[in-house]
N, C-alpha and C positions, 0 to 999 in steps of 0.2 A: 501570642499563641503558646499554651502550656503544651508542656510533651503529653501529659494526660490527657489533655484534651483534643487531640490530634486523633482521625482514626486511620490508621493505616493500612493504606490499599494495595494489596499484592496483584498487580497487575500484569504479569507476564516476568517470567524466571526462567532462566534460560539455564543449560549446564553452566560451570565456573567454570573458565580457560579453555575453553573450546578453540581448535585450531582453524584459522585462515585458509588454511592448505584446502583449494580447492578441488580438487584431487581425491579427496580425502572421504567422502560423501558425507551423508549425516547419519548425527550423533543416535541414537538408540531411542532416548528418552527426550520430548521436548521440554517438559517441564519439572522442576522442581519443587518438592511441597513444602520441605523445609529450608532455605539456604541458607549458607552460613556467613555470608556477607553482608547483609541485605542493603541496598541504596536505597532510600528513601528523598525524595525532593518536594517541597512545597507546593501546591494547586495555588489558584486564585479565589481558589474557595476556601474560604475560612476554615479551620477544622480539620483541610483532610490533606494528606500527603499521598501522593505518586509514589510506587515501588516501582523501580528502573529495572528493566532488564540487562543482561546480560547480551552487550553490544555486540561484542567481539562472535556469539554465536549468531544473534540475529542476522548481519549482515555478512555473514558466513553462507546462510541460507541462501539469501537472496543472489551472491555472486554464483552460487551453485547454478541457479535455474534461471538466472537472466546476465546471459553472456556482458548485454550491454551495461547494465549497473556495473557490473566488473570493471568494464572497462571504465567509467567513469569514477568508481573509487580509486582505481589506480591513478589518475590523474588524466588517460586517455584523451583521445579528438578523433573525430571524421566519423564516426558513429556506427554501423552496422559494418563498414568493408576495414576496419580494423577490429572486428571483435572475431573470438576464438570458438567457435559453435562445436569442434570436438570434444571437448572437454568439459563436465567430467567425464569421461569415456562410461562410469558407472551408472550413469542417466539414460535412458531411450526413450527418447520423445517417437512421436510418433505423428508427421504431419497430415496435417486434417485437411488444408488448402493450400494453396503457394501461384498466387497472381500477380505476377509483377506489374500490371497496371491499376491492381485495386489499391485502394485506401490503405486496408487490412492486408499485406501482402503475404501474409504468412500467418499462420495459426496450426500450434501442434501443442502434443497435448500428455501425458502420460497419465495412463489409467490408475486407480486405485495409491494413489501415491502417498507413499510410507506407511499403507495398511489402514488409512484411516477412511478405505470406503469411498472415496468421490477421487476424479481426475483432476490435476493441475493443468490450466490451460496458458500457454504462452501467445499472444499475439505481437507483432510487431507492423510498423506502421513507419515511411515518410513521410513529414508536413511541410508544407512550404509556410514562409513567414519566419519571425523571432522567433529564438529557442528561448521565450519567456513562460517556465515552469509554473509561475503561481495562477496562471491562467488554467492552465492545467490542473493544479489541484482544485480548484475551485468549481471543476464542473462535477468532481467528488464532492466536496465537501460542503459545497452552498448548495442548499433545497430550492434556488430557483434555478441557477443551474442547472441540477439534476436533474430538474423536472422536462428540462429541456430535449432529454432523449433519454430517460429511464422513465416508462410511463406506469413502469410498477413501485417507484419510489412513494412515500408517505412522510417521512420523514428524517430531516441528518440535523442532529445538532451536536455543539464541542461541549461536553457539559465537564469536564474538569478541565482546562489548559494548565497545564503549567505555568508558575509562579515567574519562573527568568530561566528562559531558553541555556543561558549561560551554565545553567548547572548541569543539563544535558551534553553538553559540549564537553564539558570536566570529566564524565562519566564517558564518556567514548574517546576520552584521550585524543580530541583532534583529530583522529584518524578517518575518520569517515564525511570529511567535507566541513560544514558551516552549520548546525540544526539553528534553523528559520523557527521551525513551530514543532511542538508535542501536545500528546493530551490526549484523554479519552473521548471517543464520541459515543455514540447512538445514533440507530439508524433501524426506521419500520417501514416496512412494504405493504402494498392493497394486496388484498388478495385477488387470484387469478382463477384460470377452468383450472388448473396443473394442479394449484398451491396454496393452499390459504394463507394471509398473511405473517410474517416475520420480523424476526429482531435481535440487532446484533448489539455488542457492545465491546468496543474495539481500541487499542493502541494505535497512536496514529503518529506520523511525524513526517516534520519533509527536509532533505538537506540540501543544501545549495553548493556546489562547486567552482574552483576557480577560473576554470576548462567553460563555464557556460551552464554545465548540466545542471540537471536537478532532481534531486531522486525522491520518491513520494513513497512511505511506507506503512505498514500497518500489521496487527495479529491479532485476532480473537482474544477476551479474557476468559477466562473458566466458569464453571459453573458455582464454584464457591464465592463468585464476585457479584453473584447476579439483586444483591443489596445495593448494588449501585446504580440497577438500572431507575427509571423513572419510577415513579406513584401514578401509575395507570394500568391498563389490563393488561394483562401478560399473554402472550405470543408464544407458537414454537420457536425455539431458539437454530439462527442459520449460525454457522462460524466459521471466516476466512482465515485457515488456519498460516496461509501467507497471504499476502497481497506488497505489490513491488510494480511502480510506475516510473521507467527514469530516461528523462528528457538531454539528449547528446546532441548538439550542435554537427551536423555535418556538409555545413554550405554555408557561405554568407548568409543566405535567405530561407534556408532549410533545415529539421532537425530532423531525428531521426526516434523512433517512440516504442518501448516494451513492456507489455503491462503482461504480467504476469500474475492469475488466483488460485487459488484452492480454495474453493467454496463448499462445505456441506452444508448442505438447504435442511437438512432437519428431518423429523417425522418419517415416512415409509416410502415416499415420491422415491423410485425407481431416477437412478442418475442418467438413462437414456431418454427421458422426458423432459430431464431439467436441463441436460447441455446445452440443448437445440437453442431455447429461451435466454444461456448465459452468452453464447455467441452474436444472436441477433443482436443482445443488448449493448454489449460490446463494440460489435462493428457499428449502433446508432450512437456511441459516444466517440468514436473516430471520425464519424460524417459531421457531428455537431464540432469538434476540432478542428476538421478541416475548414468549416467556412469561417468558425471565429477568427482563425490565426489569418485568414487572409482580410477581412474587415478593417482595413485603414481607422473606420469610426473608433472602434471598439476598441483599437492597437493604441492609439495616439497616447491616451493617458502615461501609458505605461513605458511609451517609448519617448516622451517627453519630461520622465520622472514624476509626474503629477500622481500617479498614481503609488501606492503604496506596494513592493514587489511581494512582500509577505505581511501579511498585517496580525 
């Protein structure tokens, strides 16, 4: 593979040196047009290179708005009654429900977040069973999965992975766990009465931790990327401008689960139409977790090694 012949894909740029200090809120600007560093890493596609983001911001963000990832980058255990919910103090969520005997025990949410228009929505969840994470990405990331309780899904595919996980791990200095997998996907929605359908094209990666956890994560790419979506009709474009799912052991048999999005759907749809629709769907991919993780059938592979924990 020549260097000329490589096209290289700026896929999410984050500030340079961005600070940890959770405290600290976030940066001004998320992206940058030109950087001065740039990481670029191999696909397993011929041709084309991954531009890396800037780690140290990215999961900067994500300790900001999900207590529980924090606690699992830190190396943490016992899962929601060790994690620190005041802080940032500069954050106000604002909760939507709190049942302590539902699935979904909690859901809260801050509006208009960081001026870009749509609410970040936090849920959080106990499950009983293995805190086996790649179960969990997988009702993201496989379209039979998804179809399992996203019934406005159309399509998810990884259409760049990464060449060797190993050079992602180089580029976050170790600090942030194990990266299992990267890569861009894609993903299109049917359309609805609300919405006609969508498409996103997204940063994706999942890290694995010592502690048990496992953290699942993702960002929109820009609108200067959209040469890399598919050779087929074009869609209003949705963009999660975060997305953060991470799995904490807090029982022999229990884990403890926070998915946190920011979704803009796109087009003119009014965001008191579309939460309604991002919450149901949400709380049917916790009901479809809850009975996976208890299905001994389903479990054995995986608790037996036969199965592949990240493939």
């Amino acid at each position: 593979m020549t260097l000329l012949s490589l096209k290289r894909i700026t896929v999410v740029t984050f500030l340079v040196g961005a600070s940890i200090d959770v405290s600290s809120g976030f940066t001004a600007t998320m992206w940058q047009e030109a950087p001065a560093m740039p990481s670029f890493v191999p696909s397993k596609t011929e041709g084309v290179e991954i531009e890396l983001p800037d780690f140290d911001e990215l999961f900067n963000r994500i300790q900001q708005v999900s207590p529980l990832a924090r606690l699992a980058i830190e190396g943490g255990t016992g899962g929601f009654e060790n994690c620190d919910y005041s802080s940032p103090k500069n954050l106000k969520w604002k909760n939507l429900s709190a049942k302590k005997k539902a699935i979904v025990h909690h859901i809260d949410k801050i509006d208009n977040f960081q001026g870009l228009g749509c609410p970040i929505v936090r849920f959080r969840s106990t499950l009983k069973g293995p805190c086996i994470g790649s179960i969990f990405a997988g009702f993201v990331m496989n379209l039979d999965e998804r179809e399992k309780w996203d019934p406005q899904i159309k399509e998810v595919e990884e259409t760049y992975p990464i060449y060797d996980v190993e050079a992602a791990n180089l580029a976050m200095n170790f600090k942030y766990g194990d990266c299992k997998k990267l890569g861009i996907g894609y993903c299109q929605t049917k359309s609805n009465i609300v919405v006609d359908g969508r498409e996103q094209l997204t940063l994706c990666g999942i890290q694995s931790f010592a502690s048990g956890a496992t953290l699942i994560w993702g960002t929109e790419m820009e609108e200067t990327h959209n040469h890399l979506l598919p050779d087929c009709e074009r869609h209003t474009r949705a963009k999660s401008h975060l997305f953060s799912t991470v799995l904490v052991p807090s029982g022999p048999d229990s884990f403890d689960v926070e998915y946190v999005l920011q979704l803009e759907v796109g087009g003119s749809i009014p965001g008191f139409l579309t939460q309604p629709i991002l919450i149901e769907t949400v709380k049917s991919l916790f009901k479809h977790a809850d009975t996976v993780y208890q299905d001994k059938e389903i479990l054995a592979p995986y608790l037996m090694g036969k199965e592949e924990l990240f493939l």
